[in-house]
C-alpha positions in Angstrom: 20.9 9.8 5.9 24.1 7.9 6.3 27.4 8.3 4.8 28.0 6.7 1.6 23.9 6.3 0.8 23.0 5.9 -2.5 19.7 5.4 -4.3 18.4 2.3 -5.1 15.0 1.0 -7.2 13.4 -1.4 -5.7 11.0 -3.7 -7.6 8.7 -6.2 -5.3 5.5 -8.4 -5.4 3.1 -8.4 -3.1 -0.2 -9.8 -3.3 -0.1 -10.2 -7.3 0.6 -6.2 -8.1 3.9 -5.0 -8.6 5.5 -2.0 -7.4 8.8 0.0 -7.4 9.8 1.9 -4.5 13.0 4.2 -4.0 15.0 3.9 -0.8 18.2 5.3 0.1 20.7 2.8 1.5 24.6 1.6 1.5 24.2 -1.3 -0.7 21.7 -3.4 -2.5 21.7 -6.1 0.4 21.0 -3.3 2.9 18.3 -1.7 0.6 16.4 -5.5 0.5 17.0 -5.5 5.0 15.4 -2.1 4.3 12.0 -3.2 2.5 12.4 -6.5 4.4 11.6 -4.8 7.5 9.0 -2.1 6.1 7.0 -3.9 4.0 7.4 -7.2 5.2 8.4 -10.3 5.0 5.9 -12.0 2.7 6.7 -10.0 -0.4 9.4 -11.1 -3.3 11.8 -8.7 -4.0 12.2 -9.3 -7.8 15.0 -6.7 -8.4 17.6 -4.1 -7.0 18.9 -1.5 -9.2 20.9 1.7 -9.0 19.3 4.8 -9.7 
C-alpha cells in the first residue's frame, strides 16, 4: 500500500449485473484508473464512495 491510501466503494456495471468492489487508492480518480485497468474498459463505473 501507498502513503495516504484510503478505502474506496466502488459500484460498476458490467454485462447488466451490478457489483461493488473495495479498493484501496489515493483518490476517487485513481480508484476508477484502478478498476479501469482490472476490470476493464467496457464496464460503467456508476459510483465512487468513501468507505
Amino acid at each position: 500500500m501507498r502513503c495516504g491510501t484510503k478505502c474506496f466503494i466502488v459500484t460498476i456495471e458490467q454485462d447488466d449485473e451490478q457489483t461493488v468492489k473495495e479498493v484501496p487508492a489515493r483518490s476517487q480518480v485513481d480508484a476508477r484508473k484502478m478498476v479501469r485497468k482490472r476490470f476493464g474498459e467496457d464496464m460503467t463505473i456508476r459510483s465512487v464512495r468513501r468507505k
